[in-house]
N, CA, C and O atoms as a GROMACS GRO file, in nm:
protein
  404
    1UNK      N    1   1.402  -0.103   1.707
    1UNK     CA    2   1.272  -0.166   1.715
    1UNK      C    3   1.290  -0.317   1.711
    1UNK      O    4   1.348  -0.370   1.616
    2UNK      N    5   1.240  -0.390   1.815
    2UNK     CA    6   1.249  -0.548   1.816
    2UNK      C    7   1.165  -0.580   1.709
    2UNK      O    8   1.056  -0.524   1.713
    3UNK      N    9   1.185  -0.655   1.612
    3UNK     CA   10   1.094  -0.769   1.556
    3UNK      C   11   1.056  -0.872   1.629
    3UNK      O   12   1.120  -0.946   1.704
    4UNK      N   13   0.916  -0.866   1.589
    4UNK     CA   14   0.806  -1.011   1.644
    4UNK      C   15   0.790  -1.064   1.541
    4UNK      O   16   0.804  -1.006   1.433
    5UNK      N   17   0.740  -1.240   1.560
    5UNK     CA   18   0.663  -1.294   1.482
    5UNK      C   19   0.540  -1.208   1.403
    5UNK      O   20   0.521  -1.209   1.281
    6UNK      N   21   0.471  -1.143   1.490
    6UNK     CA   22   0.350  -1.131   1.454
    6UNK      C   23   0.367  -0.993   1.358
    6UNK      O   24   0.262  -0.934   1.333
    7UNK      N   25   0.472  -0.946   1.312
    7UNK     CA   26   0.472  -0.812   1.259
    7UNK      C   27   0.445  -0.856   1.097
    7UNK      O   28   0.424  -0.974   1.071
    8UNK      N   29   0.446  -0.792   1.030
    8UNK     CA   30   0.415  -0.816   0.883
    8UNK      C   31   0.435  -0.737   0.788
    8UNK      O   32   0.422  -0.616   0.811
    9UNK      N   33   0.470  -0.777   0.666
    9UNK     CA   34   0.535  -0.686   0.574
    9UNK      C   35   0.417  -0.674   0.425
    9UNK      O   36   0.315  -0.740   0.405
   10UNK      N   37   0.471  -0.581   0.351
   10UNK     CA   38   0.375  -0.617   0.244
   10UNK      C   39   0.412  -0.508   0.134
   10UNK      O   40   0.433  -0.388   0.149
   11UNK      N   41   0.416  -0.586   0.021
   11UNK     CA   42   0.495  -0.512  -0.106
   11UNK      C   43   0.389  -0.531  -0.214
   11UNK      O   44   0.369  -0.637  -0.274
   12UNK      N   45   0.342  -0.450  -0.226
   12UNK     CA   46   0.258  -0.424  -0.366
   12UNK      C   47   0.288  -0.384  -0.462
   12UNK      O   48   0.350  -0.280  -0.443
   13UNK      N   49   0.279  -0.411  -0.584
   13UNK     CA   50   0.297  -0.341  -0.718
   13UNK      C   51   0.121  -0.303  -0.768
   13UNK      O   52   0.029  -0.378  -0.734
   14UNK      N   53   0.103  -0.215  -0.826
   14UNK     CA   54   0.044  -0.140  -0.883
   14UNK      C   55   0.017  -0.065  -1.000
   14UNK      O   56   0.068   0.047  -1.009
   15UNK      N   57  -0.050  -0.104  -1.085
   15UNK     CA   58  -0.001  -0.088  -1.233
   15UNK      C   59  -0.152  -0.008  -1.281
   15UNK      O   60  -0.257  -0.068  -1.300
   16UNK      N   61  -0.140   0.091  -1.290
   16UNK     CA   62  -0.240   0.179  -1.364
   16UNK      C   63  -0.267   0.184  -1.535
   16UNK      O   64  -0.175   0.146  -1.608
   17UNK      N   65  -0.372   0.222  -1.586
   17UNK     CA   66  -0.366   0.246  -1.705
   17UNK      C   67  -0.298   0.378  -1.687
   17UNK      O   68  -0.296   0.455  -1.591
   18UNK      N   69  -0.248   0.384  -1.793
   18UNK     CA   70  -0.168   0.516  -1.845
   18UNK      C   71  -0.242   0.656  -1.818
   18UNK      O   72  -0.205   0.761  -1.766
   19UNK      N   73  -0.360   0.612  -1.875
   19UNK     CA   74  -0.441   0.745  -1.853
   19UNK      C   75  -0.456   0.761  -1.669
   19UNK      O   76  -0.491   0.868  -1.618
   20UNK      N   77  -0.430   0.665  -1.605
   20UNK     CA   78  -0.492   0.713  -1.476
   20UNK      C   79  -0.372   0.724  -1.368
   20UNK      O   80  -0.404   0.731  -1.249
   21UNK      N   81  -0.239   0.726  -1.405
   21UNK     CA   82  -0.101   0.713  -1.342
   21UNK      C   83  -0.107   0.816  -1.259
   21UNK      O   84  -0.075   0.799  -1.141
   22UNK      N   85  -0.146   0.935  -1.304
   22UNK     CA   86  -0.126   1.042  -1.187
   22UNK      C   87  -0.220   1.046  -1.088
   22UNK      O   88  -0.187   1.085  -0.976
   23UNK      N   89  -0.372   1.000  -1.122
   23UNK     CA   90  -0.467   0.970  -1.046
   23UNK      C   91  -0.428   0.852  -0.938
   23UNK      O   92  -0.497   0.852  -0.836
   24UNK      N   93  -0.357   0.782  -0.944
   24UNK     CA   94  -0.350   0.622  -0.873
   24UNK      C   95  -0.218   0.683  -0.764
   24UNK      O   96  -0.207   0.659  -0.644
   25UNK      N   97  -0.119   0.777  -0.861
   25UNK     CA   98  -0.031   0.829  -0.766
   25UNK      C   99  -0.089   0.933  -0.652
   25UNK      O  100  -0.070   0.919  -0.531
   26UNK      N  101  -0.161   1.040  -0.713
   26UNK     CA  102  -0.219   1.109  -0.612
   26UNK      C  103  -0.360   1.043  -0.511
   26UNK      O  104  -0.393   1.111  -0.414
   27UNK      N  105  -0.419   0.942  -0.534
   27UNK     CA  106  -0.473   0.893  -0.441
   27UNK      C  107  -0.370   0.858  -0.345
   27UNK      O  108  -0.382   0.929  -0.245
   28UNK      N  109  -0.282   0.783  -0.338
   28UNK     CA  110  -0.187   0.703  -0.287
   28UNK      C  111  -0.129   0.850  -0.183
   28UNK      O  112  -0.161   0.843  -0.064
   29UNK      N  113  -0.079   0.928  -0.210
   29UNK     CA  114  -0.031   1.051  -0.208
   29UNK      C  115  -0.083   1.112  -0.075
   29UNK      O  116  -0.020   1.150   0.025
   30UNK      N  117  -0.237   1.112  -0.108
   30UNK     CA  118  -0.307   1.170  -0.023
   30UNK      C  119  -0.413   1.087   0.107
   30UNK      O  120  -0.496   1.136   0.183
   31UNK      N  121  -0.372   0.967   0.092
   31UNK     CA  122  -0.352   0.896   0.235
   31UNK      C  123  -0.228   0.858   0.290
   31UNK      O  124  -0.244   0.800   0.396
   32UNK      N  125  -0.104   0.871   0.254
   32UNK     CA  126  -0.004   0.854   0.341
   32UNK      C  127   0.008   0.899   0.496
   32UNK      O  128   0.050   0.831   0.589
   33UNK      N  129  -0.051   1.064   0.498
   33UNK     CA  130  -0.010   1.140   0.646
   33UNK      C  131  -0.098   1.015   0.744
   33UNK      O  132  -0.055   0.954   0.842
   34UNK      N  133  -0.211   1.006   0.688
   34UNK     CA  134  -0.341   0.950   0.761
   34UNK      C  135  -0.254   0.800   0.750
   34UNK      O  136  -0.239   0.772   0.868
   35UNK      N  137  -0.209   0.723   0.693
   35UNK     CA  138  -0.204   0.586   0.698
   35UNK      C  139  -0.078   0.564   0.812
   35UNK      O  140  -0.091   0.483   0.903
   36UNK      N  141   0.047   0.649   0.794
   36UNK     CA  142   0.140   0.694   0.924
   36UNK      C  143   0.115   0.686   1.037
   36UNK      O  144   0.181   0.637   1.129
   37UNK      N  145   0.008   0.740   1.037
   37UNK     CA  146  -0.049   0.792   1.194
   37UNK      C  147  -0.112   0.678   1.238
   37UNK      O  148  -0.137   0.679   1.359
   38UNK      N  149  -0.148   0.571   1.170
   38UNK     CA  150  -0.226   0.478   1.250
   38UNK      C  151  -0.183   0.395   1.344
   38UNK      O  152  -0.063   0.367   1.350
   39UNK      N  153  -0.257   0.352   1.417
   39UNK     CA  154  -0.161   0.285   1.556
   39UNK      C  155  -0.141   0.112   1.415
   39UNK      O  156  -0.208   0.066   1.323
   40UNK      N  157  -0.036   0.087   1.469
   40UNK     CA  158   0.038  -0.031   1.394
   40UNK      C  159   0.086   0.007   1.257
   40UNK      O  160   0.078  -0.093   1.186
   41UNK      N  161   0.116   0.074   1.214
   41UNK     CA  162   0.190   0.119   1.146
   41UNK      C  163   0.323   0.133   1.151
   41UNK      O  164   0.343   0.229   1.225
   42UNK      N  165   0.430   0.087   1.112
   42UNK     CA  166   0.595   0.089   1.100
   42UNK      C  167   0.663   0.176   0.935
   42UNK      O  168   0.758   0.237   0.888
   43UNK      N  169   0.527   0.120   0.907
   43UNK     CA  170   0.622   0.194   0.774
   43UNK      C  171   0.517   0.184   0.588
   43UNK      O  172   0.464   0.083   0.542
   44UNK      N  173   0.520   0.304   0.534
   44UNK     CA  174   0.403   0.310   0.461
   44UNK      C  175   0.498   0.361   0.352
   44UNK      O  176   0.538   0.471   0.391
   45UNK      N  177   0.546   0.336   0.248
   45UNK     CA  178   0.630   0.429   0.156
   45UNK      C  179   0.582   0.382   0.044
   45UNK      O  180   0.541   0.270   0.014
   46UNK      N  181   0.594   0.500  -0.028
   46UNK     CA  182   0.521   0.516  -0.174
   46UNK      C  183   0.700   0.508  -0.283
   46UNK      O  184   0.798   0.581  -0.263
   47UNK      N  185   0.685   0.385  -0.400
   47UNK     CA  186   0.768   0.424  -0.472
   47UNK      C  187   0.746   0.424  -0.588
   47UNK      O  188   0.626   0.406  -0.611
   48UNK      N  189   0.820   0.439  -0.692
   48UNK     CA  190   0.815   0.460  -0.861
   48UNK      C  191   0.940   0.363  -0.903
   48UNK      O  192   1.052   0.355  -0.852
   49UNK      N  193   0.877   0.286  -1.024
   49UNK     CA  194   0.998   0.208  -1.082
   49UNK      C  195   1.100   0.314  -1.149
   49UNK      O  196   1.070   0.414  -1.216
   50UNK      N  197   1.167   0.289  -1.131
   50UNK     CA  198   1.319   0.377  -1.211
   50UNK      C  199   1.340   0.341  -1.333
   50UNK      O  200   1.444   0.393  -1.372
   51UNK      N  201   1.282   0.265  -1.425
   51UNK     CA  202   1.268   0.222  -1.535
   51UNK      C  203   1.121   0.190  -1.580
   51UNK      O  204   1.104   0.157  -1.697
   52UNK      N  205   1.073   0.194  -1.541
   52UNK     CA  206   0.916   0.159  -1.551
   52UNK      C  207   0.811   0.240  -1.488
   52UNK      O  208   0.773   0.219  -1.372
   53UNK      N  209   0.743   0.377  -1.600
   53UNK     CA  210   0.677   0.462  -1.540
   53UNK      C  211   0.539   0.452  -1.494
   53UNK      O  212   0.468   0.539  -1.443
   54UNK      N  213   0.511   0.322  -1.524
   54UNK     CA  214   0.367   0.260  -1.566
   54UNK      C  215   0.327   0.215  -1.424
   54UNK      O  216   0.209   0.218  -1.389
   55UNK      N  217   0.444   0.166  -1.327
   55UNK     CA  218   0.418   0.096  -1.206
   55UNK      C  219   0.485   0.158  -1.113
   55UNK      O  220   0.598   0.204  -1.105
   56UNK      N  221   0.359   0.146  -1.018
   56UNK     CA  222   0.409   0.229  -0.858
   56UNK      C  223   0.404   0.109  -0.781
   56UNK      O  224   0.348   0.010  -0.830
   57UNK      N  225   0.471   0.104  -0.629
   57UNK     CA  226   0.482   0.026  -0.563
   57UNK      C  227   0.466   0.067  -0.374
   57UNK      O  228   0.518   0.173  -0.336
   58UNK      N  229   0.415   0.001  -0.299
   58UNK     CA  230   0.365   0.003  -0.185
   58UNK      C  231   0.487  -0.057  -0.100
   58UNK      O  232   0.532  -0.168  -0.126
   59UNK      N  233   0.529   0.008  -0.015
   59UNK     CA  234   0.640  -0.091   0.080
   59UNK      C  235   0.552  -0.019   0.203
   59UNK      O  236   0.515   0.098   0.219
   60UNK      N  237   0.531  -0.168   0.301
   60UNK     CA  238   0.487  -0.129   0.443
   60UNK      C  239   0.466  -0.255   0.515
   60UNK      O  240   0.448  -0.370   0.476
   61UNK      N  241   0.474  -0.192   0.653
   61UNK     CA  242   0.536  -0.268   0.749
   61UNK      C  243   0.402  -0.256   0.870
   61UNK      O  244   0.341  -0.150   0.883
   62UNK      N  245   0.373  -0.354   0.936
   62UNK     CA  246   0.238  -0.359   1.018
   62UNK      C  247   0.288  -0.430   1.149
   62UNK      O  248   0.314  -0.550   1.156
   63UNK      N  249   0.297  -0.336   1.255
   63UNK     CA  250   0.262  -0.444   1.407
   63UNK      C  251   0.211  -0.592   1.366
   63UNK      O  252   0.288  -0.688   1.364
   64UNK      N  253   0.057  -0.602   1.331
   64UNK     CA  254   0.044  -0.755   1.327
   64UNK      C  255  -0.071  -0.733   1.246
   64UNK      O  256  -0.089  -0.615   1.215
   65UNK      N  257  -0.168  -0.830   1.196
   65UNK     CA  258  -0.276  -0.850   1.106
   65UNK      C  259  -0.356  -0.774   1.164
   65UNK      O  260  -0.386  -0.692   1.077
   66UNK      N  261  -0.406  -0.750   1.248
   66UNK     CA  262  -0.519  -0.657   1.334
   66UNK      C  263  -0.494  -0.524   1.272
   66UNK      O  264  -0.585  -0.450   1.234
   67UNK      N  265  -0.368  -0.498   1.264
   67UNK     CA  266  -0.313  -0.334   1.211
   67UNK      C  267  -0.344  -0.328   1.110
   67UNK      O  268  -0.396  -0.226   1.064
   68UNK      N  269  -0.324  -0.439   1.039
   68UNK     CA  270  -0.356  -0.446   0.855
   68UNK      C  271  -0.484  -0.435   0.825
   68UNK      O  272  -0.534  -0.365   0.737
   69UNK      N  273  -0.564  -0.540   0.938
   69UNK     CA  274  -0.694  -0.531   0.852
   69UNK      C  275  -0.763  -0.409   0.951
   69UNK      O  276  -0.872  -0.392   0.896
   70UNK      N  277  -0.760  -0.339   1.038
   70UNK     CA  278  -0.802  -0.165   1.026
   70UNK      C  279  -0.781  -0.097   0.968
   70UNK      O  280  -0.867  -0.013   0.940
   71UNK      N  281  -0.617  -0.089   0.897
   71UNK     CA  282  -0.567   0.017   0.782
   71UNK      C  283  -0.714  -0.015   0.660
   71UNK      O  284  -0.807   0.053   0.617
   72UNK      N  285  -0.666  -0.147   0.646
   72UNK     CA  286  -0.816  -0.163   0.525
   72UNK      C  287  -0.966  -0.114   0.505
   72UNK      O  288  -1.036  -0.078   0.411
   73UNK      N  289  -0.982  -0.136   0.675
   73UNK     CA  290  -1.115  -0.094   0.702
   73UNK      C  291  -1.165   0.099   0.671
   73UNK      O  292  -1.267   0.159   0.635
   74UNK      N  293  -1.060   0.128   0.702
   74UNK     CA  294  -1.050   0.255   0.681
   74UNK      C  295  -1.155   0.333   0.571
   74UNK      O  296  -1.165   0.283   0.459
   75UNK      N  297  -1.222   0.442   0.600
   75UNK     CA  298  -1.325   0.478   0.473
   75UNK      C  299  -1.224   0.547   0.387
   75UNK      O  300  -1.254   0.542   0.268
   76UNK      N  301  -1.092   0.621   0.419
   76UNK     CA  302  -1.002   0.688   0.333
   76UNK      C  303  -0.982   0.538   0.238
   76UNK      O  304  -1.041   0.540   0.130
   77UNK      N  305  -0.935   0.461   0.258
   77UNK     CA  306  -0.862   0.308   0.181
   77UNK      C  307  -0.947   0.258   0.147
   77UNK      O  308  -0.915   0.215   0.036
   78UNK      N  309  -1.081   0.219   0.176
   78UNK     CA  310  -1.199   0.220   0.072
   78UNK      C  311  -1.239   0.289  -0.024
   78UNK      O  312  -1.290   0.229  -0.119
   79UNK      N  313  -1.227   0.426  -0.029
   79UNK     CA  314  -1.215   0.501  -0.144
   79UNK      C  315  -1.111   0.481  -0.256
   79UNK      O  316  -1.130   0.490  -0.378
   80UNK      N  317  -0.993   0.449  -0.187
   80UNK     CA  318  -0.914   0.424  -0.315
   80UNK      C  319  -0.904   0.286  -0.339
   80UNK      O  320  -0.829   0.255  -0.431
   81UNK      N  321  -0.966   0.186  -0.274
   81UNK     CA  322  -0.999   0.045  -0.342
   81UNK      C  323  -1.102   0.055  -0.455
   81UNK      O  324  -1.113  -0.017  -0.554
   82UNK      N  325  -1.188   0.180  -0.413
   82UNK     CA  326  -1.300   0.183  -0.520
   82UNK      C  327  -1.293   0.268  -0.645
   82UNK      O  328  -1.368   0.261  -0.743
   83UNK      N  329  -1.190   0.349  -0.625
   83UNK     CA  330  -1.147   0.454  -0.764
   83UNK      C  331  -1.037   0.324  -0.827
   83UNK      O  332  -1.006   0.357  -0.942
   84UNK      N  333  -0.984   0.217  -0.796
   84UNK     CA  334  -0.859   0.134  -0.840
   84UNK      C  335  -0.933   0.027  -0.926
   84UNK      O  336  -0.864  -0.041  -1.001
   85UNK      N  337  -1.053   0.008  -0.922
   85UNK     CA  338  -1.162  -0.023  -0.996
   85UNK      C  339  -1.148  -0.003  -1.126
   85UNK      O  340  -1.144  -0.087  -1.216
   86UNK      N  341  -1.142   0.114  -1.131
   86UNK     CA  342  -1.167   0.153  -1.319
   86UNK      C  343  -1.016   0.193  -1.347
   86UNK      O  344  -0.976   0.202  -1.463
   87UNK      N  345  -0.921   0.220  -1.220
   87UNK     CA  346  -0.828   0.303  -1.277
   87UNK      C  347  -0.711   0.175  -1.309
   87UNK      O  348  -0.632   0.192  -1.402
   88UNK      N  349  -0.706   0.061  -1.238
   88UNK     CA  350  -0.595  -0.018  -1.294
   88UNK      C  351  -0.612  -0.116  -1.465
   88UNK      O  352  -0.702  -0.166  -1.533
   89UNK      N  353  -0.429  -0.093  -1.470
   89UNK     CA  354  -0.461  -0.193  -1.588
   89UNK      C  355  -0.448  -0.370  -1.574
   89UNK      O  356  -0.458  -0.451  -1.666
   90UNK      N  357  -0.423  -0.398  -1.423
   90UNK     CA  358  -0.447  -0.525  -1.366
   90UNK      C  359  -0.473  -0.505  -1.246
   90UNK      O  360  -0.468  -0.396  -1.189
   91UNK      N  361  -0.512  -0.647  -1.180
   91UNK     CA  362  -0.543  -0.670  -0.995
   91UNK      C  363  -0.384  -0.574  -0.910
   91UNK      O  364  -0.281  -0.556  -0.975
   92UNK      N  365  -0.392  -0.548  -0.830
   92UNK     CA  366  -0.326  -0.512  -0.739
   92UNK      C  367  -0.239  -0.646  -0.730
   92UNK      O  368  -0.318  -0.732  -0.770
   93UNK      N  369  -0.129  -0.703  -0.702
   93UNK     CA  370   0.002  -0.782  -0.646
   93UNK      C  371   0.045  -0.730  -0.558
   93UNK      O  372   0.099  -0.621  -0.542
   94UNK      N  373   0.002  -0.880  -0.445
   94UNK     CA  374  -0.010  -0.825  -0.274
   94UNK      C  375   0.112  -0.912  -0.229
   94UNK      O  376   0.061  -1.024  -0.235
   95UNK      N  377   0.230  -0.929  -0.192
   95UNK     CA  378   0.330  -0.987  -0.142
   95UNK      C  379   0.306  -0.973  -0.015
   95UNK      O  380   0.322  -0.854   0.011
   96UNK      N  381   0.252  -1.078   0.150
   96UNK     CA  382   0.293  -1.096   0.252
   96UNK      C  383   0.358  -1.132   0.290
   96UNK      O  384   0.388  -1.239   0.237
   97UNK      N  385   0.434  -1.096   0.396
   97UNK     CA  386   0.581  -1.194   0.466
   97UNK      C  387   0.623  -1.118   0.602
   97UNK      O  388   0.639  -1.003   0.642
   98UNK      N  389   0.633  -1.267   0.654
   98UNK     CA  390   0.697  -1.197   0.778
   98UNK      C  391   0.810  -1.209   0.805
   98UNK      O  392   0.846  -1.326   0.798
   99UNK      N  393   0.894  -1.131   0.837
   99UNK     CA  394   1.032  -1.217   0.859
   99UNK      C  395   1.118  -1.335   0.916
   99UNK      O  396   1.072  -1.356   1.028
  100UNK      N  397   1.168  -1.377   0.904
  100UNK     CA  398   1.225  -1.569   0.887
  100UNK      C  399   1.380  -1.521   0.961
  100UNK      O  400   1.462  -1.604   0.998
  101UNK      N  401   1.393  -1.425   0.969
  101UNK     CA  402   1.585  -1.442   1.038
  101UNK      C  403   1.545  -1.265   1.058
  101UNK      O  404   1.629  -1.188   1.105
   0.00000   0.00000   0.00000
């Protein structure tokens, strides 16, 4: 796959209250097939700290901003912007970048 300028990356951390860890994981869980499939999509992966059970993390990869902000628009990804509401124990940490080399 060539890299473009215009492609984009994005690494989130995600930090739930305790009580809601499995909730924040299984939301996450259950938009992956659907977030895959979207046109601009490269890459959507769900991970877990290996030392830290408290925080999950977002790795994904977007054709270009247009891809990003439809994934967002999405009523599935509105739902879990709106359950992440009560369920985190801070803001979401959104890392953009595009690649430089």
């Amino acid at each position: 796959m060539e890299i473009t300028m215009t492609e984009l990356s994005i690494f989130a951390t995600i930090r739930p209250k305790p009580q809601h860890r499995a909730d924040a994981l299984a939301a996450i869980q259950g938009i992956l097939d659907a977030t895959r499939a979207e046109p601009g999509c490269h890459r959507f992966e769900l991970n877990v700290d290996a030392g830290d059970d408290d925080a999950l993390y977002l790795v994904e990869h977007w054709a270009d901003d247009a891809a990003l902000d439809a994934h967002y628009a999405h009523d599935y990804v509105q739902e879990v912007f709106a359950a992440y509401e009560n369920w985190l124990a801070e803001p979401v940490q959104i890392v953009r970048m595009r690649r430089a080399a």
